[in-house]
N, C-alpha and C positions, 0 to 999 in steps of 0.2 A: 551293829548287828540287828535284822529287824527280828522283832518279837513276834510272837503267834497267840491266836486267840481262837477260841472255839465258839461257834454259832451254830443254830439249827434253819435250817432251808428246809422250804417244802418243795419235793421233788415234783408238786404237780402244779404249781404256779410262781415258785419262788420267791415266796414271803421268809423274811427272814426273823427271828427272835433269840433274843440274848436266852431265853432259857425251852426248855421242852414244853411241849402244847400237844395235849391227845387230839386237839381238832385245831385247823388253820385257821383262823380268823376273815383270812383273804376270800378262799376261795372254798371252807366248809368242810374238806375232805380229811379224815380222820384217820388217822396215824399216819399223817405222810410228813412230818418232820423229822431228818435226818441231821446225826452230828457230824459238821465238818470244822478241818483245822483252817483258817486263815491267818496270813502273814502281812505285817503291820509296819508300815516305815512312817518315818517322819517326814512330818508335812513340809513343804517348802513356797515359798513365797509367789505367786506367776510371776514379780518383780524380779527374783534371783531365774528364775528357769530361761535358758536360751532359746529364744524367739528363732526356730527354722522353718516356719511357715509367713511367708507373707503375703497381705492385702492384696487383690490386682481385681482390676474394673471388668466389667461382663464384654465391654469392647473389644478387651485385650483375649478374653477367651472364644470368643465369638468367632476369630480369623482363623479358629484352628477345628475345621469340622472334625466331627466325628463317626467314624466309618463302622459301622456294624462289621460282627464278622458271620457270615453267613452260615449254616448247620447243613448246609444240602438237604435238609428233610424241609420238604416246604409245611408243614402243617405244626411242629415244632415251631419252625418262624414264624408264622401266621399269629401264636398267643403271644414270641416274644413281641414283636411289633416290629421284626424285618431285621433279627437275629441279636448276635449276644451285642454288649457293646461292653466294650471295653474298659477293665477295672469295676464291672459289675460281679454281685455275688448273689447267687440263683439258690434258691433254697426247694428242692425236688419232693415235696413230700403225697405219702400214699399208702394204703393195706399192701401185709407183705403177700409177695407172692404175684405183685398187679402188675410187676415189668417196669418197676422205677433202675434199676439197675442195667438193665436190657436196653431201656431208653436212652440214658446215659452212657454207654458204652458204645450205642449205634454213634451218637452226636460225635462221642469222640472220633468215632474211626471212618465217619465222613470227615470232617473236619478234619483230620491227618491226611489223608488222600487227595488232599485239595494245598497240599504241602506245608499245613501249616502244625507244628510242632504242641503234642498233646501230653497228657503225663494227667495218667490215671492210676488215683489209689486207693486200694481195698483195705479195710481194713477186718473185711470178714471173711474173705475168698482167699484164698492162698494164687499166687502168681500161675501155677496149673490151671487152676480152678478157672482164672478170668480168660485166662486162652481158649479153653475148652468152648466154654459160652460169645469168644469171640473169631473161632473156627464156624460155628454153628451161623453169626450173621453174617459172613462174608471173608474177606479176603484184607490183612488187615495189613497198613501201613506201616515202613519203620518210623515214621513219626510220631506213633504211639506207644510211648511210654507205660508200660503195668511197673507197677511197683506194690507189695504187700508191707504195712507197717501202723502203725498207731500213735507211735508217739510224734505229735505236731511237730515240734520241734526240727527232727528231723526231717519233716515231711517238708518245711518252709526250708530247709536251708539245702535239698533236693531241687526244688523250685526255684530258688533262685539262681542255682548254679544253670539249671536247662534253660530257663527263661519261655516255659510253655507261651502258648497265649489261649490255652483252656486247661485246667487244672479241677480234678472232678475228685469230691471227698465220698467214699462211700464205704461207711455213711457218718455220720456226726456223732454218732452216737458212743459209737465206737473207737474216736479218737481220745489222747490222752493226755495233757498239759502239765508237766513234772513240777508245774512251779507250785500246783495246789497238791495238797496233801488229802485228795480224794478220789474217790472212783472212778471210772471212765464210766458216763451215760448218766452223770452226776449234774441235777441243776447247774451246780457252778462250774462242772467241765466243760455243760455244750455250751454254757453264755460264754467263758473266757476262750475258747477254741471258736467259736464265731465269730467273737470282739478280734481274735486275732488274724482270722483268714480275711475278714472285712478289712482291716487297717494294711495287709500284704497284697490284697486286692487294687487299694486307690493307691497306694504307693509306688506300685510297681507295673499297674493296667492290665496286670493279667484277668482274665475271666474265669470266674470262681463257682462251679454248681457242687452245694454238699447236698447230699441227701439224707430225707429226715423219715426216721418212723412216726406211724400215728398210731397214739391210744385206741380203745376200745371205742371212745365214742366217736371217734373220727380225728382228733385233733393231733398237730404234731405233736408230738414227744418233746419235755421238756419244757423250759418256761417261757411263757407267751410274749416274753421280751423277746427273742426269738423272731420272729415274724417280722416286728419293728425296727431291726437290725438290718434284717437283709435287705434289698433293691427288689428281687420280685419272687412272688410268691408263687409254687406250680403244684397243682392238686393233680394225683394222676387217679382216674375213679374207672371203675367197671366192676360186673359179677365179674366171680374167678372161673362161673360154673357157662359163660359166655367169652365169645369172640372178642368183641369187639372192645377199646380202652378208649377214654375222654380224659384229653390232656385240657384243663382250666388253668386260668390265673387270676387267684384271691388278689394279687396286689403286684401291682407295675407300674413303675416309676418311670420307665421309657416310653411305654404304650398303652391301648386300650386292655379293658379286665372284662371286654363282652367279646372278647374273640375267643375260641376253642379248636381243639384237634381232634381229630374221628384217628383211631388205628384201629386194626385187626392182628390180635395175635395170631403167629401162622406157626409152620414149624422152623422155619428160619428166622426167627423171632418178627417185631413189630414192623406191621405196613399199612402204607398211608391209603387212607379212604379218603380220595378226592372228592365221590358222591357217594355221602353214606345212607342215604335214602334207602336205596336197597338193603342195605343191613336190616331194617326195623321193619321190613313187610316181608310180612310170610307167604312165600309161593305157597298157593293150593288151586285145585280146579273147580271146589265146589260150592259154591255161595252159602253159608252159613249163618245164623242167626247168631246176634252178641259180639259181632267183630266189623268194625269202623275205621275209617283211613283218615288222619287229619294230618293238619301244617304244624313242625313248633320252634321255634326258634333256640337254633343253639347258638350261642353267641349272636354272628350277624349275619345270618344266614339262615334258611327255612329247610327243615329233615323232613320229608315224608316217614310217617310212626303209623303202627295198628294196636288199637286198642282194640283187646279183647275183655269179654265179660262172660261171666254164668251165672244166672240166678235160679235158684233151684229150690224145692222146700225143702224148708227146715226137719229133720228128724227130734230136731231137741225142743224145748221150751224157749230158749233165749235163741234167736237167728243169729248166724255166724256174719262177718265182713272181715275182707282181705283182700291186700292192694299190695301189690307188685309194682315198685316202676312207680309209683304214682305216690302222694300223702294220702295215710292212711286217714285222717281226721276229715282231708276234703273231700273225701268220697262220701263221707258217713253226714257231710253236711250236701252234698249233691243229692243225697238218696233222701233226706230230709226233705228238699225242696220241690223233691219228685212228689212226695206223700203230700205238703202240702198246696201245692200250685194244680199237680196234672191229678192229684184223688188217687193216687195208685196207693196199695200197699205191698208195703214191703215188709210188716212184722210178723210173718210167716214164711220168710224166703231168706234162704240163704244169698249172698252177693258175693263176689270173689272179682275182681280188675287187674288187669296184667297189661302194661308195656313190652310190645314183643318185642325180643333181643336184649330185652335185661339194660333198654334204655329208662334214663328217670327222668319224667316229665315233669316242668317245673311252670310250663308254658299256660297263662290261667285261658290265652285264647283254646285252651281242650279242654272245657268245662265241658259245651255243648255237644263234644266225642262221646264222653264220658257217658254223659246222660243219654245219648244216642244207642249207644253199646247198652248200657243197663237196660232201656224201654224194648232195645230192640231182643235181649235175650229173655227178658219178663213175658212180652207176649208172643213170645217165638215165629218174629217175624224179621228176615233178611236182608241187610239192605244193600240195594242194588250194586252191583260190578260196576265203576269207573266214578263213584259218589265222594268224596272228599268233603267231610262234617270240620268245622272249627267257627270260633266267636269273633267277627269280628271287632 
């Protein structure tokens, strides 16, 4: 009979300690170890264990390609690197409310409509609930499977009776592993609930996307093993108080991690921005002072962006700075370099920077936008209709 023992994990990087700790050692954050039970068997020999995996040469696997399977959303494919592939497990993560679910749920029900047999499951939505939201994008196949449930267990043994070839968890956090004697959204529930969708994943080649919440500072939820675990990694990023959604990928084991997807939420959920240029320039008809048109690369590919600026005086003693869209600190070292190279001041003027459409610039060739915009809104002079500023 195996025995149980009790350990403390930290829910926010999964350091583990035989006794309680007011502060993690690992990772600094203070009162985040929690008591969990773990169960304890006897060791066994890899001499005595039965060898059901065997050696074979890159040759032998080499004759047997591997065929992507296609998502119908070309901009989705674009980050995966020319769609899912087979017996990968995709880790969706994003702020709630950005359409990591909506995304997910479109993939499925292209993907079903192209006859290929889906099985999507909530574990936060009730079976009503996923319909509703999947009336809303379309017209949905009987290849898609909704199902509402939490506990893995059943949810793998669901799956292997249909035999999907996409199988969508949403979300991880939410799922619940009977074997451990803890929480659901527990360190050791999302490691052992990914260690297991991962091993029913390359077992059986179905293709696996959980999705993950992220903390306040941006990071997924849960322990940063997590990441290392899965095959590829998909940031879904945008304001919630704007249109437009940028699908990344932190980490891809099939393909490139400098490709990206432009969408625009609509009312019938997410649609692909083939040229999203137009998103980030603001129609107006009247040439204005502090606003700049430059190049910046997303991924592998060049977005026409407007930066705008206001520099204005100051009412207080200390001048104000705010950046939108942009790092706050590279501004404040841009405006430094204005003060010392061109002689301006700025210690009596407020500065305020804004990437229109709630795009974030990352791209260092809009340095000289940047300072373009600032000089141009300082001495209240406009620069011309049809001008496109960036650094070579």
């Amino acid at each position: 009979m195996a025995k149980t023992k009790t350990q403390f994990v930290c829910q926010n990087c999964g350091y583990t300690s035989a006794k309680w700790l007011g502060k993690c050692p690992e990772c600094g954050t203070w009162d985040s170890l929690v008591e969990e039970t773990i169960a304890t068997e006897k060791s066994r020999s890899f001499l005595q264990t039965e060898a059901k995996v065997q050696p074979t040469t890159i040759s032998k696997v080499a004759k047997a390609p591997v065929k992507r399977l296609a998502t119908g959303i070309s901009e989705f494919d674009r980050v995966l690197g020319g769609g899912l592939v087979p017996g990968s497990l995709i880790l969706l993560g994003g702020e709630p409310g950005i359409g990591k679910s909506t995304i997910a749920l479109d993939v499925g029900m292209k993907i079903a409509s192209r006859g290929a047999r889906v099985l999507y499951v909530s574990g936060e939505e009730s079976e009503a609930q996923t319909a509703m939201r999947a009336e809303r994008l379309g017209t949905a196949s009987d290849n898609l499977l909704i199902m509402t449930a939490t506990d893995l267990a059943a949810i793998l043994v669901q799956a292997e009776a249909l035999k999907p070839q996409l199988l969508v968890i949403d979300s991880i956090q939410t799922m619940y592993n009977a074997e451990l004697e803890t929480a659901a959204g527990s360190v050791g529930q999302v490691r052992e609930c990914t260690a297991k969708l991962l091993r029913f994943a390359k077992e059986t080649g179905i293709s696996v996307i959980i999705i993950g919440h992220v903390t306040k500072e941006g990071n997924i939820a849960g322990p940063r093993l997590l990441e290392h675990m899965v095959d590829v990694v998909l940031q879904f990023e945008g304001e919630r108080y704007y249109s437009f959604r940028v699908l990344r990928a932190l980490k891809n084991r099939f393909g490139s991690t400098n490709e990206s997807g432009i969408f625009s939420m609509e009312e019938n959920g997410l649609k692909e921005i083939l040229n999203p240029s137009g998103l980030f320039l603001e129609e107006k008809d009247d040439i204005v002072s502090g606003s700049v048109i430059t190049a910046a690369m997303e991924g592998n590919r060049p977005i026409l962006a407007e930066i705008q600026a206001l520099v204005a005086r100051t009412p207080y003693g200390l001048p104000r700075r705010t950046a939108v869209g942009i790092d706050f600190n590279r501004v404040n070292m841009l405006i430094a370099v204005m003060e010392k190279r061109l002689k301006l001041d700025f210690g009596a003027e407020d500065a305020y920077v804004c990437a229109v459409g709630g795009m974030k610039l990352k791209e260092p060739a809009s340095d000289l936008a940047i300072i373009a915009a600032l000089y141009s809104s300082l001495r209240d002079k406009p620069i011309s209709r049809g001008v496109m500023v960036w650094e070579k």
